[in-house]
N, CA, C and O of each residue as an XYZ file, in Angstrom:
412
protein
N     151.831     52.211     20.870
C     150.931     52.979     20.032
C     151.285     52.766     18.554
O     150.440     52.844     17.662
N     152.333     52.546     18.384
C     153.193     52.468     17.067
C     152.469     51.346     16.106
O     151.996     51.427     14.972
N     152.599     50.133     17.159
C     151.797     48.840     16.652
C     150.555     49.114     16.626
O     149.956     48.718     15.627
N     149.973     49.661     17.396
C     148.277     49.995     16.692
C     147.649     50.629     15.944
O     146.687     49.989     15.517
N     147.722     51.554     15.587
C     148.471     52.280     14.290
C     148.664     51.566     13.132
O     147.783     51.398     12.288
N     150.143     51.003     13.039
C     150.358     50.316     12.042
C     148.999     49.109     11.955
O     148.364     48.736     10.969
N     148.917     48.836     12.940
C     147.968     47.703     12.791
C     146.484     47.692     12.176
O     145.864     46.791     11.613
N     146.054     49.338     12.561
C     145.261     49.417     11.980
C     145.054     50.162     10.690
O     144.011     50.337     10.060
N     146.395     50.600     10.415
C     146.444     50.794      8.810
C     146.567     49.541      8.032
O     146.253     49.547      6.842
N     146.978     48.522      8.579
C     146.743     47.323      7.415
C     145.698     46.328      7.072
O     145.538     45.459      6.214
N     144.829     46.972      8.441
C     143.685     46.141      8.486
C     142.851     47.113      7.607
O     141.660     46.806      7.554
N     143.292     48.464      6.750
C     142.543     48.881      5.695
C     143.018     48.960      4.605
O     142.724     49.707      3.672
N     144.228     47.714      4.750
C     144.857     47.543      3.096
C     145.688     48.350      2.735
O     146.243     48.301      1.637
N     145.975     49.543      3.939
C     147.667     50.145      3.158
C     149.378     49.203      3.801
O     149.577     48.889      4.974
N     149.995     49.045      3.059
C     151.071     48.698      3.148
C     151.614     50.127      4.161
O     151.420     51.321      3.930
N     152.235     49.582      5.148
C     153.175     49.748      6.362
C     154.358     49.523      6.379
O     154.612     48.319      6.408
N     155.177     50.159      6.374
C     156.423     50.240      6.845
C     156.946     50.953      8.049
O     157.366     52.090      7.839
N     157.011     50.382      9.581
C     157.547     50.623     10.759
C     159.193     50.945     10.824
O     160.003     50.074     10.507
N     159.605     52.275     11.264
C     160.939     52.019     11.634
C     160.614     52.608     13.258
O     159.637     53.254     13.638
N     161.799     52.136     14.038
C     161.422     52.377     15.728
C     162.319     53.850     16.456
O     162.524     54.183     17.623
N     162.690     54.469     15.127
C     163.381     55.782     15.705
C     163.221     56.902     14.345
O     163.757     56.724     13.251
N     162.443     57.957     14.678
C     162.812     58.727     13.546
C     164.176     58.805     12.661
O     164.138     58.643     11.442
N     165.149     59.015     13.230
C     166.458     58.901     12.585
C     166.125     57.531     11.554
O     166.007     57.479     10.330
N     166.050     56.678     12.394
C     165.812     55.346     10.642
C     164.528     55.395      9.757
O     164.434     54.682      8.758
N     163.518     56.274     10.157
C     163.062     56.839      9.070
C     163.300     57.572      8.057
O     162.860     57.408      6.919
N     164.135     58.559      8.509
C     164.622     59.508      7.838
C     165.899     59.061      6.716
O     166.102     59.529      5.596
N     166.755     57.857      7.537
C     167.776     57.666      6.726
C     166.800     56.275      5.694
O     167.464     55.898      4.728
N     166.207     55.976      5.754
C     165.116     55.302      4.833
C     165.092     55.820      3.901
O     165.562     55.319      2.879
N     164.494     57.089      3.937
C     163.447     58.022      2.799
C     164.930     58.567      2.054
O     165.053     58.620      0.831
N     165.949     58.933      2.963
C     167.024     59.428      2.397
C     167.678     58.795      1.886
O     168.774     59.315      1.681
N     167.522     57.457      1.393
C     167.976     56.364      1.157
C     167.789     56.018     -0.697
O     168.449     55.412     -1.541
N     166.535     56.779     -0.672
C     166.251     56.502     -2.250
C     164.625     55.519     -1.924
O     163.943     55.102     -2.860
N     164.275     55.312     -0.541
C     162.830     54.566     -0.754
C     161.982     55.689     -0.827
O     162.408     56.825     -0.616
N     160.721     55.427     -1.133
C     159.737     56.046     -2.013
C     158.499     55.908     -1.050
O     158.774     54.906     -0.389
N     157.333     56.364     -0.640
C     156.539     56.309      0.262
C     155.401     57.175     -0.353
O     155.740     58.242     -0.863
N     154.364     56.901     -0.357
C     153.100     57.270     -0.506
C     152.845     58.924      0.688
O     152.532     60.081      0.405
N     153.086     58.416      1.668
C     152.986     59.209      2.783
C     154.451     58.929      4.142
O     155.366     58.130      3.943
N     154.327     59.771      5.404
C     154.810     59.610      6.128
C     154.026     60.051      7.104
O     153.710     61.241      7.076
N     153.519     59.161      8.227
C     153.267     59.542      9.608
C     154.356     59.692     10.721
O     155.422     59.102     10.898
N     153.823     60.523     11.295
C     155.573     60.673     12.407
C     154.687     61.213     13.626
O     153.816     62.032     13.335
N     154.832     60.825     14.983
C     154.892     61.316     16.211
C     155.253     62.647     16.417
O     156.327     62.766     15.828
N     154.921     63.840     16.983
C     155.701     65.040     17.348
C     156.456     64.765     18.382
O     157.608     65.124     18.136
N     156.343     64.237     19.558
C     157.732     63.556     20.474
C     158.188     62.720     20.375
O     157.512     61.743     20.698
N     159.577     62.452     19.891
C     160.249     62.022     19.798
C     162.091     62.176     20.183
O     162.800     63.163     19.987
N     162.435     61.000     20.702
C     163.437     61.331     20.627
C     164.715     61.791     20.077
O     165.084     60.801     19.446
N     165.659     62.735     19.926
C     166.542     63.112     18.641
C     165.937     63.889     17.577
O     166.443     64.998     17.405
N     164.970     63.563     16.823
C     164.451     64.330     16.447
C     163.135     64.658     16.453
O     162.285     63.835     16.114
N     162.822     65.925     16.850
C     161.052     65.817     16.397
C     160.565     65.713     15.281
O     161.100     65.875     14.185
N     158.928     65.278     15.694
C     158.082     65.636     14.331
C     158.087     66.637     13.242
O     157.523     66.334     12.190
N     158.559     67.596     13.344
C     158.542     68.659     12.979
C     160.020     68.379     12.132
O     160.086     68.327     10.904
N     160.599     68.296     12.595
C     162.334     68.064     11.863
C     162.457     67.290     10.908
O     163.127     67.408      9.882
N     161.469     66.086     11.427
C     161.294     64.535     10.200
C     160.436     65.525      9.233
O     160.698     65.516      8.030
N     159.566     66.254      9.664
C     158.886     66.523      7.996
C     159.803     67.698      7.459
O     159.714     67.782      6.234
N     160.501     68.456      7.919
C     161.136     69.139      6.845
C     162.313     68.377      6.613
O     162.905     68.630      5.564
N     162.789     67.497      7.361
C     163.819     66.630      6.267
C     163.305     65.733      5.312
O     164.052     65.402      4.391
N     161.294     64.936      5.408
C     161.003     64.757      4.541
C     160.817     65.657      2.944
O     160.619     65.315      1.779
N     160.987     66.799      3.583
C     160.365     67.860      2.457
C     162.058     68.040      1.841
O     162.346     68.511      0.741
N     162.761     67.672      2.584
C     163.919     68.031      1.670
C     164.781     66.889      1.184
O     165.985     66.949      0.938
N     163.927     65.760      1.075
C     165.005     64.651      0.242
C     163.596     63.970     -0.568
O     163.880     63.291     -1.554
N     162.261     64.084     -0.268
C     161.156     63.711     -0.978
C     160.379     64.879     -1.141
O     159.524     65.038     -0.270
N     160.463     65.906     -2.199
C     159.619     66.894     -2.109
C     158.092     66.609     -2.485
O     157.904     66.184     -3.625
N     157.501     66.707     -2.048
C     155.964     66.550     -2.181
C     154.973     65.297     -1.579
O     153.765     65.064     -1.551
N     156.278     64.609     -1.098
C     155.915     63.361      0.161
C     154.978     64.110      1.245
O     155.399     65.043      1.930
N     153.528     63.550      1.337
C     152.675     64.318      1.971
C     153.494     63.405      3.652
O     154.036     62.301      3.724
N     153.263     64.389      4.688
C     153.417     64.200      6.350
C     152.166     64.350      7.185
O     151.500     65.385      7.160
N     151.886     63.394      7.859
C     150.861     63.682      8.688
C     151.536     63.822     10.661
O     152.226     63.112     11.393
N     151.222     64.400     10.716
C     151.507     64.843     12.386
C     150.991     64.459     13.373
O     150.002     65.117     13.692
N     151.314     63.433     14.183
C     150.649     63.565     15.284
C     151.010     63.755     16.606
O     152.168     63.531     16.959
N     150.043     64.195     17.492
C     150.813     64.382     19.150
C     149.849     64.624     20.112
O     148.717     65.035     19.855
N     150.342     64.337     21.389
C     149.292     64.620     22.094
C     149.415     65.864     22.819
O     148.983     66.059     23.955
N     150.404     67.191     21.655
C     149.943     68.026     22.730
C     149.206     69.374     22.351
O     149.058     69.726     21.181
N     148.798     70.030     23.338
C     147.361     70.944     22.842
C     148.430     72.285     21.689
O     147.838     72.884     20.791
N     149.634     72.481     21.896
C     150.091     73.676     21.369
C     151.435     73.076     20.948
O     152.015     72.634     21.939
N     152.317     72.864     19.506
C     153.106     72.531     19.461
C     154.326     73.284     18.455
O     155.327     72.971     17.811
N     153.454     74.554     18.819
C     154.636     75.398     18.113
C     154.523     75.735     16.356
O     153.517     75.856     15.657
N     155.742     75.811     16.053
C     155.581     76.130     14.540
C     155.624     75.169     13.212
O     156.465     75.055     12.321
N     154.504     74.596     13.426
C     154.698     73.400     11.788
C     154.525     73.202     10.635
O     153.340     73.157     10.306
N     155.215     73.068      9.901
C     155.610     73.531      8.592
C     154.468     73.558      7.755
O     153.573     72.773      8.070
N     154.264     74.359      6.646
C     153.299     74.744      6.012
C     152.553     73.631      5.499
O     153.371     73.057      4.780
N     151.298     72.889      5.443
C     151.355     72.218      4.592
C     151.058     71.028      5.702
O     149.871     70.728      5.829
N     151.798     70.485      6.332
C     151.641     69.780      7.356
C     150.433     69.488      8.130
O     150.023     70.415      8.828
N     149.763     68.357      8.149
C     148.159     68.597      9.105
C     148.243     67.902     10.449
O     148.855     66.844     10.302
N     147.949     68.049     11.414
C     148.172     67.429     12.622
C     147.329     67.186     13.301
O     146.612     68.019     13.855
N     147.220     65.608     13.423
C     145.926     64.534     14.080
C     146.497     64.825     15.597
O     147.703     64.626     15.740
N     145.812     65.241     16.653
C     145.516     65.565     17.792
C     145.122     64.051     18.712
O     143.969     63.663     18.900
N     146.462     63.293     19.242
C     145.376     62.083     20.113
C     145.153     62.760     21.208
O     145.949     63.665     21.459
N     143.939     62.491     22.220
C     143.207     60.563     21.545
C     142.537     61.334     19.941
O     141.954     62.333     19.521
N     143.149     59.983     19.493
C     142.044     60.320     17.972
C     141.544     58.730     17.956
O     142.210     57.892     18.564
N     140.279     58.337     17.197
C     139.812     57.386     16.926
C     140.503     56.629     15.467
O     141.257     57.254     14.721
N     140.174     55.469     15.276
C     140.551     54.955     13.737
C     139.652     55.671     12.740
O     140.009     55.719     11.563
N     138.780     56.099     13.037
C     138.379     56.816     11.509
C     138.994     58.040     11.325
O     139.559     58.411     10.297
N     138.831     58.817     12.630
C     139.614     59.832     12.438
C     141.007     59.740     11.832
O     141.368     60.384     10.847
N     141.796     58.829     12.552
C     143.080     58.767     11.805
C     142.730     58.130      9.971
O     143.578     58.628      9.231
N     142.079     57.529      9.455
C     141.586     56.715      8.340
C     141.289     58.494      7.333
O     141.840     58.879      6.301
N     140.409     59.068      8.044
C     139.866     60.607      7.275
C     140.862     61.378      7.314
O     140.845     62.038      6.275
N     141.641     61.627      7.887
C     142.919     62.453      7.709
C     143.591     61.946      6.979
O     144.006     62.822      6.222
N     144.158     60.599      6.599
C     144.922     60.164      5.464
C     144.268     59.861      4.153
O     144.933     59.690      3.132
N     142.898     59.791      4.185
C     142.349     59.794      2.906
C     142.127     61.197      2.423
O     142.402     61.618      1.299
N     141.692     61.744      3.235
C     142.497     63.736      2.850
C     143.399     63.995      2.257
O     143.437     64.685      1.238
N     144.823     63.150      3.160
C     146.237     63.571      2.538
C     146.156     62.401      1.318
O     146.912     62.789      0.428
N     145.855     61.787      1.136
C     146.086     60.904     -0.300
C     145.420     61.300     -1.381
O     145.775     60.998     -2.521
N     143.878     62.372     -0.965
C     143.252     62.908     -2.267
C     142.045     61.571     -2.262
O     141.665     61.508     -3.431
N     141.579     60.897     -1.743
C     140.903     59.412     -1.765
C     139.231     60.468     -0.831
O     138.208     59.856     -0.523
């Protein structure tokens, strides 16, 4: 899913950057790199979705997070946070990030 996704964010001209475990996302961003946005899975292993965006919120403050998961109820997510529901289509995912970018 990861690759399609990415795949089809570049087939609309945003630059992608894949890491294959939240943890190396996180130590990325915590790293001093800089990101427009962050998409993250809510299951995951080690850490959830939910964990990656408040550790995004606490080493990139104002780094917008988009959420996604496939499940109907996922608890408590952080303020601010919007969460794409799969199955979602490519526009759908395309309209939710042009939301979070202000576009």
């Amino acid at each position: 899913m990861r690759a399609v996704i990415a795949a089809q964010l570049e087939a609309e001209g945003h630059d992608v950057v894949v890491q294959d475990s939240a943890t190396g996302a996180v130590e990325l961003l915590e790293s001093g790199e800089r990101f427009d946005m962050v998409l993250t899975d809510y299951a995951m292993p080690v850490l959830s979705g939910i964990e990656v965006a408040a550790r995004v919120e606490a080493c990139c403050p104002g780094t917008p997070v988009l959420l996604i998961t496939g499940f109907a109820e996922i608890g408590d997510t952080p303020v601010g946070v919007p969460v794409l529901t799969k199955p979602f289509t490519a526009d759908q995912l395309h309209a939710a990030i042009a939301q979070i970018l202000g576009r």
